[in-house]
C-alpha positions in Angstrom: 88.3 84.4 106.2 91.5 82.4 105.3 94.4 83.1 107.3 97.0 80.4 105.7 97.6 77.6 103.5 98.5 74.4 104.2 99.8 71.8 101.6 100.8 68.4 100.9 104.2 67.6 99.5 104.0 64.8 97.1 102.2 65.5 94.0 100.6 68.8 95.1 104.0 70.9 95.4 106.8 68.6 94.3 106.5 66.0 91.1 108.5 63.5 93.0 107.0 61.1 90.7 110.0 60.5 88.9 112.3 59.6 91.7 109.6 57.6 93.8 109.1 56.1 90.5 113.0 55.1 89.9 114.0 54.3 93.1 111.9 51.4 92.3 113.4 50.9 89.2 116.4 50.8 90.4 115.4 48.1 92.8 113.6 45.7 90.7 117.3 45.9 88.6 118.5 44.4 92.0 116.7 41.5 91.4 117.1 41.3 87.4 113.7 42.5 87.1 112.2 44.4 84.0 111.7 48.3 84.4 108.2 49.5 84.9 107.2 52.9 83.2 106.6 56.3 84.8 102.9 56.2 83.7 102.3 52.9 85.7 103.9 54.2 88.7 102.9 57.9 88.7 99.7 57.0 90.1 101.1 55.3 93.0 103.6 58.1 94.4 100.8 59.2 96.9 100.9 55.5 98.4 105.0 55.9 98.6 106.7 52.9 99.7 103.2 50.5 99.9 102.2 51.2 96.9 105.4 50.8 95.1 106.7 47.7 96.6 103.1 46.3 95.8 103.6 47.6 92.3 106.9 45.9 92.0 106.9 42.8 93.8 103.5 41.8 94.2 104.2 42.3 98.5 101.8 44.1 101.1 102.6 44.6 104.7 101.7 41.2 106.2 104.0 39.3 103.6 107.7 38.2 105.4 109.9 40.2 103.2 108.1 43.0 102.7 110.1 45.3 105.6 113.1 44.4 104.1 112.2 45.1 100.6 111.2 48.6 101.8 113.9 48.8 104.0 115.9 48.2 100.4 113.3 50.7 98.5 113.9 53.5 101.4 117.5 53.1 100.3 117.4 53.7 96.7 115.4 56.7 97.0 117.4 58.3 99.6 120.1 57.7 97.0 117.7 60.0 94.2 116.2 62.6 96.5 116.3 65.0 93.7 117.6 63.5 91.3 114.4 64.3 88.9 112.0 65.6 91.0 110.2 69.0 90.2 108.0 71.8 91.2 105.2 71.8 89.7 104.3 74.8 87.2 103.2 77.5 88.8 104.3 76.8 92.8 106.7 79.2 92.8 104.7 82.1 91.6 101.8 80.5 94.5 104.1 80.9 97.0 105.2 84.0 96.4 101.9 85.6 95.9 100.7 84.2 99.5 103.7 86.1 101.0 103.1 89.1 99.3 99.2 88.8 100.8 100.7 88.7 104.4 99.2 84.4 104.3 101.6 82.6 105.9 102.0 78.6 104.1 103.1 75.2 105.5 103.8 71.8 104.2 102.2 68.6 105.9 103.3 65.6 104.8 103.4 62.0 105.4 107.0 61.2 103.5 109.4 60.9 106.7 111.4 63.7 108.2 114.6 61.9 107.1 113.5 62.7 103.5 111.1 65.4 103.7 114.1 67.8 105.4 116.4 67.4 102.4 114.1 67.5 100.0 111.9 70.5 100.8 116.3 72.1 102.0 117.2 71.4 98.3 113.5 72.6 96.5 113.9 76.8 97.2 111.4 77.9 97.9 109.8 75.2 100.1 112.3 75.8 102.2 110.3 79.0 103.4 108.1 76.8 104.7 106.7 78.1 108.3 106.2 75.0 109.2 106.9 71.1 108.5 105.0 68.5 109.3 106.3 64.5 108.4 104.8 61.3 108.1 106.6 60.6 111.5 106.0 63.9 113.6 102.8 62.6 115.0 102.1 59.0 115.9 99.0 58.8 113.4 99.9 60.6 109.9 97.1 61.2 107.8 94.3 60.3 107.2 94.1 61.3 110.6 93.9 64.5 111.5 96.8 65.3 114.4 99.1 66.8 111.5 97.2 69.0 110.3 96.3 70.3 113.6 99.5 70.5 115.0 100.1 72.4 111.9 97.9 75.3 112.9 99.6 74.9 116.5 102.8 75.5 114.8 101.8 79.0 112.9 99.3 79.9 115.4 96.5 80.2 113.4 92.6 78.2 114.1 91.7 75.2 112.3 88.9 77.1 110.3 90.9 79.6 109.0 92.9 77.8 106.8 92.9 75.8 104.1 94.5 72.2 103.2 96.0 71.7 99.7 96.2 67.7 98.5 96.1 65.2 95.5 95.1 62.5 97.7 91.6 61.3 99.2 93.1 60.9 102.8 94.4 64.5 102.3 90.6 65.6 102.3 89.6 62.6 105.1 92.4 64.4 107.4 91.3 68.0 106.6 87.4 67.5 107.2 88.6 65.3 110.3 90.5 68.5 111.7 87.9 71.2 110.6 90.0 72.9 107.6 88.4 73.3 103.9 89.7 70.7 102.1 91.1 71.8 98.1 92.0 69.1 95.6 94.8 69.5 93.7 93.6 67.6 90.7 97.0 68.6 88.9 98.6 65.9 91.3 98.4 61.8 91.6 95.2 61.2 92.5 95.6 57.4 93.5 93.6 54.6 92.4 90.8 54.6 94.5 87.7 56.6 94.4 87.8 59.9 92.1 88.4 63.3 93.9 84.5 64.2 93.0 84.1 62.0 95.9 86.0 63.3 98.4 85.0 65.3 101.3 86.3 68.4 99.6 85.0 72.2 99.4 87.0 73.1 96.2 89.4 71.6 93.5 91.8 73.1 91.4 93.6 72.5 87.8 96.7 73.9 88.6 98.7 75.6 91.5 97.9 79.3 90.7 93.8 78.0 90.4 94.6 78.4 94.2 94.5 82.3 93.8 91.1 82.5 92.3 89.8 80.4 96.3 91.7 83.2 98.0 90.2 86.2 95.6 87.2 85.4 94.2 
């Protein structure tokens, strides 16, 4: 029987897309580079900083000036938190329906507590959140699975009795690692890499309410 819900932040509750997406933008205009569009970039906003300063510049982690470029890229979305960023249709009726079952729901996330606080504080209602979990709470962030299990710590409820909500393959890699069911939010970013059908998953979803249908079949 479930007993709660976890879920990812990023592209499974919030379309952050657009800021993750312009904070970029607004650093290539740093360096008098061209814009990129939204559609090139909306893929990426699972990946956060990586994946956008690899987008942009062409830079991975071993390259010299890639800390300082993210250092620069932290910067400019800090400056857009929420500038653009969304729920996604149908979250808010989700969330209000898990209440009403008596399920409590938590965010794990691997954006940073210096951003995920703010954000989820200026996104009502994520900010009834019983629990959050950031990219920094734990020394390994997903794909491993110490979030998610100090997740459950957190609301007190087992592993197996609760289920992990993501649009990301190491969303599913960290729930089967912590012994949750793993649900794909296909509605989200979905990377690059290999397609959701093959992820360790036990169910995928269209859209945030498609939740409802897991909980009451």
């Amino acid at each position: 029987m479930i007993q709660g819900v976890l879920f990812d932040l990023d592209g499974t509750l919030a379309d952050t897309a657009p800021d993750l997406g312009g904070a970029l933008n607004d650093l290539l205009s740093r360096y008098d580079k061209a814009p990129l569009p939204q559609p090139m970039l909306r893929p990426l906003a699972s990946s956060g900083a990586r994946g956008m300063i690899l987008q942009g510049f062409g830079l991975t982690p071993s390259d010299p000036y890639f800390e300082e470029l993210r250092d620069e890229y932290l910067e400019c979305y800090a400056a857009r938190l929420v500038r653009d960023s969304v729920l996604f249709p149908g979250v808010e009726n989700l969330l209000d329906s898990l209440e009403r079952m008596g399920l409590p729901w938590g965010i794990v996330t691997n954006k940073f507590k210096r951003f995920a606080e703010p954000l989820v504080a200026l996104m009502p209602p994520l900010d009834r959140a019983a629990c959050l979990v950031c990219g920094d709470t734990y020394a390994r962030p997903k794909p491993y699975p110490d979030p998610l299990i100090g997740a459950a710590e957190l609301i007190h409820l087992p592993v197996a009795h609760l289920l992990y909500v993501g649009d990301d393959e190491r969303d599913m890699v960290a729930a089967e690692a912590a012994g949750m069911k793993g649900v794909v939010a296909r509605y989200g970013y979905l990377g690059n890499g290999a397609p959701p059908e093959a992820w360790p998953a036990h169910h995928h979803i269209d859209d945030p309410e498609g939740l409802l249908s897991i909980l009451n079949p």
